[in-house]
C-alpha positions in Angstrom: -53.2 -61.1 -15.7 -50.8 -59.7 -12.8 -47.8 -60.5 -15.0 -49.3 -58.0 -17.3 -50.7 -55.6 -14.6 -46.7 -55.5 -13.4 -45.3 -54.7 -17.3 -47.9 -52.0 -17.2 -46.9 -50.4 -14.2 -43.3 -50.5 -14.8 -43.7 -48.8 -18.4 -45.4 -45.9 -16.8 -42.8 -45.5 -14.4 -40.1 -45.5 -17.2 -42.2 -43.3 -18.7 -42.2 -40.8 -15.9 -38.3 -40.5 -15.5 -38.2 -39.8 -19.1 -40.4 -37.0 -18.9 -38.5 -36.3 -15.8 -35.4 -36.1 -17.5 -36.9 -34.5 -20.8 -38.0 -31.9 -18.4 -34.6 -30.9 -16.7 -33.2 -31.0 -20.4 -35.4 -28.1 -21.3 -34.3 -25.7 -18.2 -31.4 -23.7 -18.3 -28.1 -25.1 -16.2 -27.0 -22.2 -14.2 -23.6 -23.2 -12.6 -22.9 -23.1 -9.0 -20.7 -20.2 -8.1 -17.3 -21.0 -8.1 -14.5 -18.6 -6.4 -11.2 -18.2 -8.1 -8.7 -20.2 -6.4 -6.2 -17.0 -7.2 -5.9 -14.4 -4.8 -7.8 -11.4 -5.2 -7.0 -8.0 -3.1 -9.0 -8.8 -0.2 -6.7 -12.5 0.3 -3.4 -10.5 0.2 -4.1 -9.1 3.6 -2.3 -6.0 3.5 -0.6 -4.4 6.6 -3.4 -3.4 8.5 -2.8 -1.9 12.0 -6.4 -1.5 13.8 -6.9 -0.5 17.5 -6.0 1.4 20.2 -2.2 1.0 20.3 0.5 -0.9 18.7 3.6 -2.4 20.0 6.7 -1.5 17.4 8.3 -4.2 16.0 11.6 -5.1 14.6 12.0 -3.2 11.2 9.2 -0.7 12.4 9.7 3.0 11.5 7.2 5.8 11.9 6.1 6.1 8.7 5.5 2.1 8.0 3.4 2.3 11.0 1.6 5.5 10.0 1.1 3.8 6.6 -0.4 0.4 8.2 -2.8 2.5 11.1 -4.0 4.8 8.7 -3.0 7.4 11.1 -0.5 10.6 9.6 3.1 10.4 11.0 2.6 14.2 12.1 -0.3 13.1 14.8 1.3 9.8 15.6 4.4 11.6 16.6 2.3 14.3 18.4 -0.3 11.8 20.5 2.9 10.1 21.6 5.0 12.9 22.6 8.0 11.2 20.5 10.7 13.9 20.9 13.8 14.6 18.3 15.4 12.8 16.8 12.1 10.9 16.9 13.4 7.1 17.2 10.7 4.4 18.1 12.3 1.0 19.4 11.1 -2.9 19.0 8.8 -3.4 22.2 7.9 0.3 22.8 3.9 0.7 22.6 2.3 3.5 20.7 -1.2 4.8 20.9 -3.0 4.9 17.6 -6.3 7.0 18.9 -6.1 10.6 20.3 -7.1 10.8 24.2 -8.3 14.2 25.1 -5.4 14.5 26.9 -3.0 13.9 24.0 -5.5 15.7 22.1 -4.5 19.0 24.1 -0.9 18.1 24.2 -0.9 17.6 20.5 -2.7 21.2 20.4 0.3 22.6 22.5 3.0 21.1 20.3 1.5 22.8 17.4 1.0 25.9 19.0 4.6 25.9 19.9 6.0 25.0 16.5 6.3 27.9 14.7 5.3 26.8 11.7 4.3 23.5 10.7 7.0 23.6 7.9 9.5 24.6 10.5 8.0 21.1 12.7 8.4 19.1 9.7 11.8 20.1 9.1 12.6 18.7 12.6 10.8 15.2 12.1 12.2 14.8 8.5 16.2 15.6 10.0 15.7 12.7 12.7 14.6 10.3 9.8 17.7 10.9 8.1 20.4 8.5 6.9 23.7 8.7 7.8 24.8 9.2 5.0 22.7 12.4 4.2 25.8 14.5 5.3 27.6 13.1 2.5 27.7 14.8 -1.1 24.7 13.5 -3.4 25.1 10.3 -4.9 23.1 8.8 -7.9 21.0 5.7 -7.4 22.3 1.9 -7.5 19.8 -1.2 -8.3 19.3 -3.0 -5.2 17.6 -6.1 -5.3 14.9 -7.4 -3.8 16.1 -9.1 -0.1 19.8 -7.4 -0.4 20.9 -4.3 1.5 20.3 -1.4 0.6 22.5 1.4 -0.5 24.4 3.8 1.5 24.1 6.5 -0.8 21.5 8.9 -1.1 20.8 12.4 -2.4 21.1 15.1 0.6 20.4 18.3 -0.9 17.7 19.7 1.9 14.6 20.4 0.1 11.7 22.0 1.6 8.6 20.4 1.0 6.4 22.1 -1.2 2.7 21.7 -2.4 2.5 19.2 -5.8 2.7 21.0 -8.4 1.6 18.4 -10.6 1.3 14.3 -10.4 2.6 11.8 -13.3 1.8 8.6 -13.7 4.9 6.1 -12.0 5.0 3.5 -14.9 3.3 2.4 -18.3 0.8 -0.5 -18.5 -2.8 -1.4 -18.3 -5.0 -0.3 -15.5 -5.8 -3.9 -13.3 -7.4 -2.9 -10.8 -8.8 0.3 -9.2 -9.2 2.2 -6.1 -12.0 1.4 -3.6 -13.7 2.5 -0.3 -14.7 -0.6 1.1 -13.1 -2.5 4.3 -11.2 -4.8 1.8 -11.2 -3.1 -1.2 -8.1 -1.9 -2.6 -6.7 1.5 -1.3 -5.0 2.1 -4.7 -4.7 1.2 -8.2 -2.9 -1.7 -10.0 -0.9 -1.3 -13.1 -0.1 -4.5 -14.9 3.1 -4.3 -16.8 6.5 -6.4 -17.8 9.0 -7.7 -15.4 11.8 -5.2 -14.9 9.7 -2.5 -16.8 10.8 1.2 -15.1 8.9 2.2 -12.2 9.3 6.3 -12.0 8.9 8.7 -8.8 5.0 10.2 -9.4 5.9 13.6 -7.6 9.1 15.7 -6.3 9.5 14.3 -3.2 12.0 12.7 0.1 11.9 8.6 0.2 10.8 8.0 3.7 10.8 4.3 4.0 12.6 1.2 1.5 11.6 -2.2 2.1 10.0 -4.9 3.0 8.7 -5.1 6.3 4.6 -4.3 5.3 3.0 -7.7 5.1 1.0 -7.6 1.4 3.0 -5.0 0.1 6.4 -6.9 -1.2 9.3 -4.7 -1.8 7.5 -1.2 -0.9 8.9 2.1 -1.2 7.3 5.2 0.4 7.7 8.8 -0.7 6.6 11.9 0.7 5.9 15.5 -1.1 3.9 17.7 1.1 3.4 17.8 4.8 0.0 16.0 3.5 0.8 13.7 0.4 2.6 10.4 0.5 2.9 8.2 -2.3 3.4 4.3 -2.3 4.7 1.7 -5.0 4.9 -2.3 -4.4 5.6 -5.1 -5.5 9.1 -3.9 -6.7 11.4 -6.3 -8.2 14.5 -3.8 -7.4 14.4 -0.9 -5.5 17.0 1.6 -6.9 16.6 4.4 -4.1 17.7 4.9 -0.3 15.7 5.7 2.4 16.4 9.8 2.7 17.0 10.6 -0.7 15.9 13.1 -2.5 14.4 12.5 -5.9 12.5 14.5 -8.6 9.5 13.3 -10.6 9.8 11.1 -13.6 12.8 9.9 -11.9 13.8 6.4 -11.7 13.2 4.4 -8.0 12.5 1.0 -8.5 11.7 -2.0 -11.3 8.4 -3.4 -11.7 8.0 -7.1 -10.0 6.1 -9.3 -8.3 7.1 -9.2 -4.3 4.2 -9.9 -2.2 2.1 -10.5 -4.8 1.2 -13.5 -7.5 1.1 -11.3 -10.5 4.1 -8.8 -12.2 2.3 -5.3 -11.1 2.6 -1.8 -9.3 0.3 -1.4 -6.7 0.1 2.7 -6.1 -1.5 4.5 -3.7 -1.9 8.2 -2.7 -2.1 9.3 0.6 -3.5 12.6 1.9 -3.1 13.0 5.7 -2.7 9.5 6.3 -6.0 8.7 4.2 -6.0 6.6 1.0 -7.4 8.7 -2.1 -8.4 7.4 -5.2 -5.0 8.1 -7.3 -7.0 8.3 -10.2 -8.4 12.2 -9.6 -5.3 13.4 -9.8 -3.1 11.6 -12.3 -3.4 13.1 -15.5 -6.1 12.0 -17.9 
């Protein structure tokens, strides 16, 4: 009689953990979430420069660290009293945030400018190359980690407002412009190794290379005393720093340089913010 008490029991409880199972069999299986194990924007960890000052590095110009700080090169130089030819050096600190004392020498500077075209003029000559005495020179390819070239285009060029912006290279749109803390401060094109990368405005290359962290082979160009434009990841850079160069026109060759994917990352700047380059490419 207990023998068969004992089969009893133990058929109800196989009885139960099929039901059991039968039971989980009829939900639905929602996978854990899984993160990519590729990078996204946020893992790149783009120059950044946050805080009250900065201590210039090695490679530094005013521009890269303008571009990093999110601060425009016109207040940097004017909170920090930099004087022409406007050279910064490894070691020296700069202040990123306006003081109210810097805040009324900045006022003076500008007041003492004639014109902010005519102050512009003055921080663009220290910025040149050597070589901009020299008669205009095409372009050579440089590749990504050699030296650049000594030859630039010198014409001087006053800085206009743009006229009109054009999109720097053919491809499919990968990713888009964002406001958040680590969203992307520009757009990504996804295109073919080598593929032409073109100058989106008229404009004076201000800074070739590769000293912003995230940014690979970068290459900075300014049109207005307000608008910069950016393009990374460059495979070749086919511009000097100082050269003069119209839109449409050839700088650089699509890559993958600080990156893990063959793309041009492009941002607009306007007063040392990012924009979203999308309003003002063409449709």
């Amino acid at each position: 009689m207990a023998l068969l008490h004992l089969k009893k029991a133990i058929i109800n409880l196989w009885l139960l953990v099929l039901l059991g199972l039968i039971g989980c069999a009829g939900q639905p299986q929602n996978p854990a979430p899984v993160r990519s194990v590729t990078k996204d924007y946020s893992d790149y960890n783009r120059a950044t420069i946050s805080g009250k000052s900065y201590q210039v590095k090695a490679g530094d110009t005013l521009y890269s660290i303008a571009w990093a700080s999110g601060v425009d090169h016109k207040k940097l130089i004017q909170i920090n009293k930099i004087k022409s030819p406007f050279v910064i050096h490894p070691g020296q600190v700069l202040s990123l945030k306006c003081s109210s004392t810097s805040s009324s020498s900045s006022n003076k500077i500008v007041a003492s400018s004639n014109s902010s075209a005519h102050q512009q003029n003055k921080i663009d000559s220290g910025h040149k190359n050597p070589v901009d005495s020299t008669k205009a020179q095409g372009y050579r390819q440089v590749k990504a980690g050699q030296e650049r070239s000594s030859t630039a285009q010198t014409n001087p060029r006053p800085y206009g407002r743009v006229k009109q912006w054009l999109w720097p290279t053919k491809g499919t749109l990968s990713g888009r412009f964002s406001t958040a803390n680590l969203g992307s401060k520009g757009i990504d094109i996804s295109g073919k190794f080598g593929q032409a990368i073109t100058a989106s405005a008229d404009g004076k290359v201000v800074y070739a290379g590769s000293g912003l962290r995230g940014y690979g082979e970068l290459i900075i160009i300014k049109h207005s005393d307000d608008f910069l434009s950016a393009y990374a990841h460059n495979s070749a850079i086919r511009v000097a720093e100082g050269q003069w160069v119209k839109a449409g026109q050839l700088i650089a060759n699509m890559g993958s340089t600080g990156t893990d994917a063959v793309k041009l990352h492009f941002e607009i700047r306007f007063k040392g913010k990012p924009v979203d380059p999308l309003k003002y490419l063409p449709k």
